[in-house]
N, C-alpha and C positions, 0 to 999 in steps of 0.2 A: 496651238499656242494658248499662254495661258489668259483668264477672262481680267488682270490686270491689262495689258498686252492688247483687247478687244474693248475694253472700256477708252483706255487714250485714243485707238483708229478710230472709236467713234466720236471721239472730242475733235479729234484734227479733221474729221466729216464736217459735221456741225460747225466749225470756226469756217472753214470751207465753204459751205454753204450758207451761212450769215454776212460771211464778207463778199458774197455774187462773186468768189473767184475759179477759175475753171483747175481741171487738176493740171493742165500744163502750165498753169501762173505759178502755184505753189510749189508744182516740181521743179520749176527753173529756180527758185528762192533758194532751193536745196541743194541744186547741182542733181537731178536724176533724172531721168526719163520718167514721163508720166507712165507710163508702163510699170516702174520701179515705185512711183508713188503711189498708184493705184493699190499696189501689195501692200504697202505698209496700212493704208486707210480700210482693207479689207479686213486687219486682224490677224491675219495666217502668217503675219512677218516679225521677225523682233524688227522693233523702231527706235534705231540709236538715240541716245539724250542730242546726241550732235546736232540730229533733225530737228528736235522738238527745241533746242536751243536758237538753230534759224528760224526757225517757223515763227516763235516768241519772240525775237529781235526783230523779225522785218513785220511785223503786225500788232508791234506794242501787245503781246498778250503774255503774262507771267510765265516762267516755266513751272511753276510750280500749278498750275490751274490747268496745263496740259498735260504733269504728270500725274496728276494726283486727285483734279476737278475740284477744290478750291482755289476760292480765291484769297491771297494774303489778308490779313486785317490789320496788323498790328503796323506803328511808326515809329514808338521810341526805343521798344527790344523787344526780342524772342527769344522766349529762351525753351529748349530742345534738352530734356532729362534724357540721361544716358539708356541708350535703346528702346525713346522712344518717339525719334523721329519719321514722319510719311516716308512710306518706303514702296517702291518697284520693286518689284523681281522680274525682270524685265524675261529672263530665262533663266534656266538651271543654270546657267554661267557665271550671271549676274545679279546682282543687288543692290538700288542706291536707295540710301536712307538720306533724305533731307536734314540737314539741321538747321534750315532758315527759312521754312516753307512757307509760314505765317506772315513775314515783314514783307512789307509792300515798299516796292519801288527797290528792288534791289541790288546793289553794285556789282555783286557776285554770288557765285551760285556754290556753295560749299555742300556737300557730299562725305558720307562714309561709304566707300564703293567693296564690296566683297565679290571678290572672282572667285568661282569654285576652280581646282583643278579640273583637266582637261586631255582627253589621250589626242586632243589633234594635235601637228605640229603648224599648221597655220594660224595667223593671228590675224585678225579680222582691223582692217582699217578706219578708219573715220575722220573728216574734217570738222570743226567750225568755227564760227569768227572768234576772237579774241585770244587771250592765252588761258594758259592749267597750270595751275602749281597740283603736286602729289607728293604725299607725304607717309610710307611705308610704316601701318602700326604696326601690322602682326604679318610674316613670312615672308617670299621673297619671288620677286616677280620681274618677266621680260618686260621692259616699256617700250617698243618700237617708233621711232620717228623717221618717217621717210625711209631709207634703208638703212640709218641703224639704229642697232640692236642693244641696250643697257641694261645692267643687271641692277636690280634695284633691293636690296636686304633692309631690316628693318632698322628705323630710323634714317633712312635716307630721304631726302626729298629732290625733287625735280623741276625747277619751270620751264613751260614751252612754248612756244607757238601754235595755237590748237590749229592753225591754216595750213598746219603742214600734216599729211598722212599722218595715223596714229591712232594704236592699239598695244596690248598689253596679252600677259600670259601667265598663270600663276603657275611654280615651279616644286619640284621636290615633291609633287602629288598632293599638297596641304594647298589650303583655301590661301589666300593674301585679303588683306584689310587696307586700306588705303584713304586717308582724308583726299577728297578731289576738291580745288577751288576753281572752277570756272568763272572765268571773268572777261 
């Protein structure tokens, strides 16, 4: 896994062990088995934004501090010059670039997310609280909710229920580009 990927499991250590929580407290936050939790805080796992979105709601800690290890600063605006927002690679899969990493206290969590193509045909699921808007810049991607399946082309957009199952695919062998607004 890559040492982005080892830097965060050992942020969510550290938050872990600052706040005297066991790993069964924080895997219940998440819905996993400490068993499941334990792999993510080892570094050897990709760690969905989903997780680290609960993890940051239920312990007031920014997501941007757990993906990135700053903390916000700014309160009247942030402004994010084109490509060059903090960014994850969370895996070859995946890419999120922050566009709001800086503002503190913030309502929602906006994203340029890049899926690379893919020869699996499984789509990997994920929950978390609140909803997602998604908003198709460049090519064309499966969005999965629960069991179904939407074809999303560019310029389409989407909002959802983030509480429900859900993941994505990008199609046609080409990457997709996708504003995400978690909220």
């Amino acid at each position: 896994m890559n040492d982005q990927i080892k830097q965060i499991a050992h942020r969510l250590k550290g938050l872990r062990e600052v706040l005297d929580l066991s790993v069964a407290d924080v895997a219940a936050v998440c819905g996993l088995t400490p068993e499941a939790y334990e792999r993510l805080e080892s570094g050897e796992t990709d760690i969905p934004v989903s997780v680290l979105h609960q993890i940051g709601t239920r312990y007031e800690i920014d997501l941007s501090a757990l993906m990135f290890g700053e903390e916000p600063r700014m309160n009247s605006y942030f402004l994010t010059r084109s490509g060059q927002g903090a960014s994850v690679q969370r895996t070859k899969a995946y890419k999120y670039q922050s566009l709001a990493a800086g503002f503190m206290n913030r309502k929602a969590d906006p994203f340029i997310v890049t899926v690379e193509p893919s020869d699996s045909k499984e789509i990997y699921l994920n929950t978390h609280p609140g909803q997602e808007f998604n908003y198709i810049l460049e090519g064309r991607m499966i969005l999965q909710i629960g069991e179904k399946q939407l074809t999303l082309n560019e310029g389409d957009s989407l909002y959802f229920d983030a509480n429900r199952p859900h993941g994505m695919k990008a199609l046609d062998g080409k990457r997709v580009r996708f504003l995400a607004i978690i909220l």
